[in-house]
N, CA, C and O atoms as a DFTB+ gen file, in Angstrom:
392 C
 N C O
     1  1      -5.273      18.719       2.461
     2  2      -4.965      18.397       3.837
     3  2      -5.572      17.048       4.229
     4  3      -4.961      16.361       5.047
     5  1      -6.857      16.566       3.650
     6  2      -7.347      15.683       3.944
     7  2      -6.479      14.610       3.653
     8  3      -5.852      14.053       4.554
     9  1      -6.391      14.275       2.480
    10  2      -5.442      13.249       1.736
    11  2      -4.112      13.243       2.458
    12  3      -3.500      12.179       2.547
    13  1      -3.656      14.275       2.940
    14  2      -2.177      14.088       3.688
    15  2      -2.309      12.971       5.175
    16  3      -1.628      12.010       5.534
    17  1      -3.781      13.798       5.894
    18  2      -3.914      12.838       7.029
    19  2      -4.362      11.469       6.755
    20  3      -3.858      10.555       7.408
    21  1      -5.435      11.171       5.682
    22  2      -5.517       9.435       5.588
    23  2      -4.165       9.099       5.035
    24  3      -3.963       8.068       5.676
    25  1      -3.196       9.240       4.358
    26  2      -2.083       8.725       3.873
    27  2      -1.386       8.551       4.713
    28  3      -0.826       7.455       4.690
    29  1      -1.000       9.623       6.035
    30  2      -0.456       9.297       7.361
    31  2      -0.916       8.173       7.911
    32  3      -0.050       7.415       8.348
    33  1      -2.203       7.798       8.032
    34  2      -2.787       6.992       9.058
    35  2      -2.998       5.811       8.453
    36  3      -3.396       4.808       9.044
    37  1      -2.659       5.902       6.868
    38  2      -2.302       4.699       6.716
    39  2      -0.869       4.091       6.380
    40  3      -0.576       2.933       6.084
    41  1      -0.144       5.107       6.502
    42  2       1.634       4.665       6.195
    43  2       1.965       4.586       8.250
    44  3       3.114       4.743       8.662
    45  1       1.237       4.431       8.862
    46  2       1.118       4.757      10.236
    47  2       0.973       3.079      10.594
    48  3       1.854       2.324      11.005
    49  1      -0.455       2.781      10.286
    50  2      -0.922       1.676      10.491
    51  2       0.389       0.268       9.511
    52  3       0.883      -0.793       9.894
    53  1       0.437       0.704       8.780
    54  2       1.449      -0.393       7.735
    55  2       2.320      -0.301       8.902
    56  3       2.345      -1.147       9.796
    57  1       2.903       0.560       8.869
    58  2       4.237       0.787       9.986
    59  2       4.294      -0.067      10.916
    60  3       5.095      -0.996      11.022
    61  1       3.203       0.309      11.811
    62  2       3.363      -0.354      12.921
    63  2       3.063      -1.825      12.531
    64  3       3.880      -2.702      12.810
    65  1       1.728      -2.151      11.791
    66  2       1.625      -3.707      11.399
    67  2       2.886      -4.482      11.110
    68  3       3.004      -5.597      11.619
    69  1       4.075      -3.875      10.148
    70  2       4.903      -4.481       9.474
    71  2       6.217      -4.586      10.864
    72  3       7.082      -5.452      10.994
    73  1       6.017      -3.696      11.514
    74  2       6.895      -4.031      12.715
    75  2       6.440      -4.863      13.760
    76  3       7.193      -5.283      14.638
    77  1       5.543      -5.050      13.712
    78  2       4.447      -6.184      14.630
    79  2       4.303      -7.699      13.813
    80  3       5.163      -8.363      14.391
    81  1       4.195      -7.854      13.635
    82  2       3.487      -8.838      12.517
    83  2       4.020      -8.692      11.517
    84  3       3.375      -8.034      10.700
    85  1       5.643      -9.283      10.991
    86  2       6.442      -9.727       9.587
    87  2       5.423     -10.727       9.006
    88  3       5.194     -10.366       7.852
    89  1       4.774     -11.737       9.287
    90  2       4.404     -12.854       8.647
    91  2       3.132     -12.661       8.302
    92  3       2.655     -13.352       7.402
    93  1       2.453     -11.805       8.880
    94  2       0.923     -11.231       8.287
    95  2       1.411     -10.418       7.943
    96  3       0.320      -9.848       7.962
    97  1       2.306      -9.402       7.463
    98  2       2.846      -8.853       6.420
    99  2       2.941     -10.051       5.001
   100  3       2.508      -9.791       3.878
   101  1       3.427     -11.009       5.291
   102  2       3.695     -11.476       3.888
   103  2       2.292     -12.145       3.453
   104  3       1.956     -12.256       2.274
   105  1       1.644     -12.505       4.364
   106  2       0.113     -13.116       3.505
   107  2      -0.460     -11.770       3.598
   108  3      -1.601     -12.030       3.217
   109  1      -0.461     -10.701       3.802
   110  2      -1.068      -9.656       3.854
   111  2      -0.622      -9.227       1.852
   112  3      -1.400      -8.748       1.027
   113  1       0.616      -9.565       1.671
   114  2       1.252      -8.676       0.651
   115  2       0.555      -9.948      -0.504
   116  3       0.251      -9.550      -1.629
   117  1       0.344     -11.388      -0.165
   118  2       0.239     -12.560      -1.158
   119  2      -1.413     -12.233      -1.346
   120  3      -1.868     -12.370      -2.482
   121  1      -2.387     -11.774      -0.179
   122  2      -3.360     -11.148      -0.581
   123  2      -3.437     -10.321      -1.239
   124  3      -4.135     -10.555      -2.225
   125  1      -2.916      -9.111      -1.171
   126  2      -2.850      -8.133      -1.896
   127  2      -2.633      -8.188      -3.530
   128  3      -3.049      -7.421      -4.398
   129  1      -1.601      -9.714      -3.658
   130  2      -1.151      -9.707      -5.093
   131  2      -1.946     -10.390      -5.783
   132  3      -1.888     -10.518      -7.006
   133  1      -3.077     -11.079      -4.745
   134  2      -4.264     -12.056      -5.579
   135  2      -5.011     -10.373      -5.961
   136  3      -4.897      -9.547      -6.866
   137  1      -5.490     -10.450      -5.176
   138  2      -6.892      -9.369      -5.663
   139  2      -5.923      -8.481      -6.684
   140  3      -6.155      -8.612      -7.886
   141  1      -5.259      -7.928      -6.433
   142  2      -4.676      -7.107      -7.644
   143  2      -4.166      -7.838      -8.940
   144  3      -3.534      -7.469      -9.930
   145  1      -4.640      -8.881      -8.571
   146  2      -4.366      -9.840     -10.279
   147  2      -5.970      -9.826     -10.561
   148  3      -6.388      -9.826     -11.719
   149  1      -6.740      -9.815      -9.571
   150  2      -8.050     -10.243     -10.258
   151  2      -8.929      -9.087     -10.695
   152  3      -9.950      -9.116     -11.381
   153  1      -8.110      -7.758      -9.974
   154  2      -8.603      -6.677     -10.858
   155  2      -8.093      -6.302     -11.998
   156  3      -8.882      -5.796     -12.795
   157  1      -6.865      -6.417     -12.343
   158  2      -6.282      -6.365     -13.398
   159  2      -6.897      -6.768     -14.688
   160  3      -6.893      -6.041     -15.681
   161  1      -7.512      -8.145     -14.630
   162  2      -8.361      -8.354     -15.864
   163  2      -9.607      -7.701     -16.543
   164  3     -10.440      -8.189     -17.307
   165  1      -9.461      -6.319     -15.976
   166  2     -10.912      -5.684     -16.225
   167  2      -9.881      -4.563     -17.100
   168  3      -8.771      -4.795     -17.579
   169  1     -10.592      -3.409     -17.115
   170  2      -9.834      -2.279     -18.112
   171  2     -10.011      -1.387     -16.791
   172  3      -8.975      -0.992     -16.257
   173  1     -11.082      -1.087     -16.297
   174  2     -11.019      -0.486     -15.312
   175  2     -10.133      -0.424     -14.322
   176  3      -9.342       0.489     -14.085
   177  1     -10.356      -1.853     -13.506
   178  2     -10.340      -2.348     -12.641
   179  2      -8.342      -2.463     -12.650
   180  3      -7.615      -2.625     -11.669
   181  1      -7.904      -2.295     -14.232
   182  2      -5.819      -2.017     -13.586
   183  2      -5.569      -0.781     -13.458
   184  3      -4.395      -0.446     -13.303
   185  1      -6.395       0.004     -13.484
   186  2      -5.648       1.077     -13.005
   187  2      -5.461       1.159     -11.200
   188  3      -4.473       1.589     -10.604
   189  1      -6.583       0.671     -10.663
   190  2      -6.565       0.065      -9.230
   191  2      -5.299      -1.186      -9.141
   192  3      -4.398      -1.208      -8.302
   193  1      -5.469      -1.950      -9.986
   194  2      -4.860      -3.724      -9.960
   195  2      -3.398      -3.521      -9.855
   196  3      -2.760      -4.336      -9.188
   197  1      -2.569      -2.184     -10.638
   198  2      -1.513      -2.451     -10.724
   199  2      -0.587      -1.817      -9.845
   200  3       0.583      -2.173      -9.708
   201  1      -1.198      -0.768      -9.188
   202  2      -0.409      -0.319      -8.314
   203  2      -0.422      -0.977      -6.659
   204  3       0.440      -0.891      -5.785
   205  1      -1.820      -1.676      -6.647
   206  2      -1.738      -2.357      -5.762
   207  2      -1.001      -3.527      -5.612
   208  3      -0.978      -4.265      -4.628
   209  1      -0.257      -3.666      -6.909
   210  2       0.067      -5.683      -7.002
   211  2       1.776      -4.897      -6.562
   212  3       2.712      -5.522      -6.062
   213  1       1.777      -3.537      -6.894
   214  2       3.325      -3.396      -6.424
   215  2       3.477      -2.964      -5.152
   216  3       4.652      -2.907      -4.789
   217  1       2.708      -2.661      -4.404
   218  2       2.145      -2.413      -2.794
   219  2       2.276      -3.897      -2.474
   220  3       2.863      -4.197      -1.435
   221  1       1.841      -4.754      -3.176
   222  2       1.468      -6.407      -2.567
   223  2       2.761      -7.148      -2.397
   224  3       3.065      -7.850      -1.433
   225  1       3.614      -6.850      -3.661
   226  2       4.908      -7.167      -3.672
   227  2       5.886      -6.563      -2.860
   228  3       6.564      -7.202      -2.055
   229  1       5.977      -5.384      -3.043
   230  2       6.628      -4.968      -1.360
   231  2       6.928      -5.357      -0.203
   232  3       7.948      -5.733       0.375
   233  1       5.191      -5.106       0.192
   234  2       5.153      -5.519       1.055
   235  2       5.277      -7.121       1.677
   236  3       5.046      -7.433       2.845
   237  1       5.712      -8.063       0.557
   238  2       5.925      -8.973       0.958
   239  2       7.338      -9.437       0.920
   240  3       7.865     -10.445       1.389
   241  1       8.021      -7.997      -0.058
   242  2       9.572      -8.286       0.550
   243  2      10.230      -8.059       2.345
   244  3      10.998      -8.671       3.087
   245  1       9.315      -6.711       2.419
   246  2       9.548      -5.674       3.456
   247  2       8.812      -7.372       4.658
   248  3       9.583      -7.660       5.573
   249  1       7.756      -8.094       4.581
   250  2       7.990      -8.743       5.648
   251  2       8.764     -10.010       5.705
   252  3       8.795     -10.821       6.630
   253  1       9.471     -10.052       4.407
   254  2      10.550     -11.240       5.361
   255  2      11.397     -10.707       5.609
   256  3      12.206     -11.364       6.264
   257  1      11.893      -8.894       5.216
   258  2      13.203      -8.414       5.924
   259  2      12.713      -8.083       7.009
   260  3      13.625      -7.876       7.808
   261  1      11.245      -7.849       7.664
   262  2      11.263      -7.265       8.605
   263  2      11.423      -7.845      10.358
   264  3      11.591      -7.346      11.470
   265  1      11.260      -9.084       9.793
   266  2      12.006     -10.037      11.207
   267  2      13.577      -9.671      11.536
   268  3      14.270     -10.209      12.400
   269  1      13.820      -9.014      10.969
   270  2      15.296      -8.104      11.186
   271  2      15.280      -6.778      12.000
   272  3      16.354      -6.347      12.417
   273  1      14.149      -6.120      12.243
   274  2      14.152      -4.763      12.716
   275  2      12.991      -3.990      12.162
   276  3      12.119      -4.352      11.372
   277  1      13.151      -3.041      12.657
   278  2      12.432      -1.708      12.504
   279  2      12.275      -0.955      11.050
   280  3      11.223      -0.555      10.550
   281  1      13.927      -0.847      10.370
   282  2      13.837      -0.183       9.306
   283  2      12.978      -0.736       8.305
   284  3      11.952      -0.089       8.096
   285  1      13.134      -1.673       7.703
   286  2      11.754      -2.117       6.788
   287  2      10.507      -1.563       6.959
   288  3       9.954      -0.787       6.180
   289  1       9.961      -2.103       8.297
   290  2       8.833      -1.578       9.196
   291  2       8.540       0.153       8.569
   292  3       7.538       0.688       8.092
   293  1       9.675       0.558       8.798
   294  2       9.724       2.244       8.370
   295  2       9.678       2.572       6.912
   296  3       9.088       3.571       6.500
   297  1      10.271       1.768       6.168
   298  2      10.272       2.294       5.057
   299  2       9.282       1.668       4.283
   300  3       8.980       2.149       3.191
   301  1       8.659       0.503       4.776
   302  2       7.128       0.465       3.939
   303  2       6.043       1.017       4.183
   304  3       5.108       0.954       3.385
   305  1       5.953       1.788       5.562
   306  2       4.871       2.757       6.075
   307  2       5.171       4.124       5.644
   308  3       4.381       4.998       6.001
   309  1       6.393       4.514       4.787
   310  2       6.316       5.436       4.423
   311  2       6.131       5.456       2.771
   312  3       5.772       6.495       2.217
   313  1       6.404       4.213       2.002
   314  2       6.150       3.637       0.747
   315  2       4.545       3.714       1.102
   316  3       4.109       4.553       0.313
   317  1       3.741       3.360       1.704
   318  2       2.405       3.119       1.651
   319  2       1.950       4.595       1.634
   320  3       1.481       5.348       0.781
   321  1       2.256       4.682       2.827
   322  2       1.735       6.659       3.039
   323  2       1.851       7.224       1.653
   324  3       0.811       7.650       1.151
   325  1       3.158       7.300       0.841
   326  2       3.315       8.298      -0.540
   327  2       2.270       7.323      -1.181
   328  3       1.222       7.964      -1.263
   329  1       2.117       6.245      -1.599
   330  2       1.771       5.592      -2.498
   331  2       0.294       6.100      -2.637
   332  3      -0.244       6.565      -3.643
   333  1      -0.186       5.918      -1.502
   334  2      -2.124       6.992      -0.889
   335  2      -1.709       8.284      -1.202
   336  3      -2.230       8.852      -2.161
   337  1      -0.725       8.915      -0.441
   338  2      -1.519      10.126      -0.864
   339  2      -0.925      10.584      -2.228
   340  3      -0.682      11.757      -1.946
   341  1      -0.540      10.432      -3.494
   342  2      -0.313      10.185      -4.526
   343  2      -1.425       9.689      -5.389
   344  3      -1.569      10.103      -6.539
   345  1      -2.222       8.790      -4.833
   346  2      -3.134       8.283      -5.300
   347  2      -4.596       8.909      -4.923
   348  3      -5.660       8.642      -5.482
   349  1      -4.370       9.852      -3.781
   350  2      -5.530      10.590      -3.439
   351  2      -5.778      11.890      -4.334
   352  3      -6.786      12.388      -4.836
   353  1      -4.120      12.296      -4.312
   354  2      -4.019      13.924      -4.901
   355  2      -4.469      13.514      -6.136
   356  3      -5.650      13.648      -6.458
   357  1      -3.664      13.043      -6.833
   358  2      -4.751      12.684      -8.405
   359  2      -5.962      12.533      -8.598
   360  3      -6.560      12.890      -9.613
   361  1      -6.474      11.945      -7.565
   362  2      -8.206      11.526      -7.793
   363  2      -8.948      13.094      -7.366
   364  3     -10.072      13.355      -7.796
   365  1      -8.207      14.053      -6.508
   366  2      -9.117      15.029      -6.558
   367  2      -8.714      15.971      -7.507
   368  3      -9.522      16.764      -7.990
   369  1      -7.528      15.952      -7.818
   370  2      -7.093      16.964      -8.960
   371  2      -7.910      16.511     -10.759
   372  3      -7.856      17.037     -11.870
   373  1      -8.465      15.524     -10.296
   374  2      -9.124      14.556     -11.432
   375  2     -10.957      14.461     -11.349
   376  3     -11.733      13.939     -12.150
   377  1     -11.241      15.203     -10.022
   378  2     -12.973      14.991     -10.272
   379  2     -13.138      16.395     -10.833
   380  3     -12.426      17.305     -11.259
   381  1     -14.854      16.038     -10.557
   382  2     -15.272      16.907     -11.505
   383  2     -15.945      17.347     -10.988
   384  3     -16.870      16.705     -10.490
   385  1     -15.773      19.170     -10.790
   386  2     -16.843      19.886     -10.077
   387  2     -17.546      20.376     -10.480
   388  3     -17.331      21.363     -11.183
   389  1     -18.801      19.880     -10.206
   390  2     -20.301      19.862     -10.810
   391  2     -21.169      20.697     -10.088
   392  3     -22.350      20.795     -10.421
C-alpha cells in the first residue's frame, strides 16, 4: 500500500509539473539523462542509471509534446507513477528480513 501511494504522488506531481511547465520538463528530462549517464558507469550504480535515462528521455519527449495539451501531461504522470511503483514492489519483494 505504501509503494502504491508514493508512486501516486509522484505520477501526481510529474503530471501536474509536465502540464505546467513543458520546458522544465525538457531540462528536467536533459537532467535526468546526465545523471543517469553518470551512474551508469558504475556496476551498481545502472541498475538505478538505466531506467532513469528512459524516464529522462521521455520525459523530454512528453515536454515538447506537451505545449499541445494535457494528454502528454497525463500519460507521463502515469508512465512515472508505474515506473515507481514497479520499482518499489521489487525492492521490497527483494529485501531481506532479518
Amino acid at each position: 500500500m505504501r509503494s502504491l501511494l508514493i508512486a501516486g504522488a509522484a505520477g501526481l506531481l510529474v503530471g501536474l509539473l509536465a502540464h505546467q511547465l513543458g520546458m522544465a520538463l525538457v531540462v528536467l528530462g536533459l537532467v535526468l539523462v546526465v545523471v543517469a549517464a553518470l551512474l551508469t558507469l558504475t556496476v551498481i550504480g545502472a541498475v538505478v542509471g538505466i531506467p532513469l535515462l528512459l524516464v529522462g528521455a521521455v520525459g523530454i519527449a512528453f515536454g515538447v509534446a506537451s505545449a499541445s495539451g494535457a494528454v502528454p501531461a497525463l500519460l507521463l504522470g502515469t508512465l512515472v507513477g508505474l515506473v515507481v511503483y514497479l520499482r518499489l514492489r521489487s525492492r521490497e519483494e527483494n529485501a531481506v528480513v532479518g
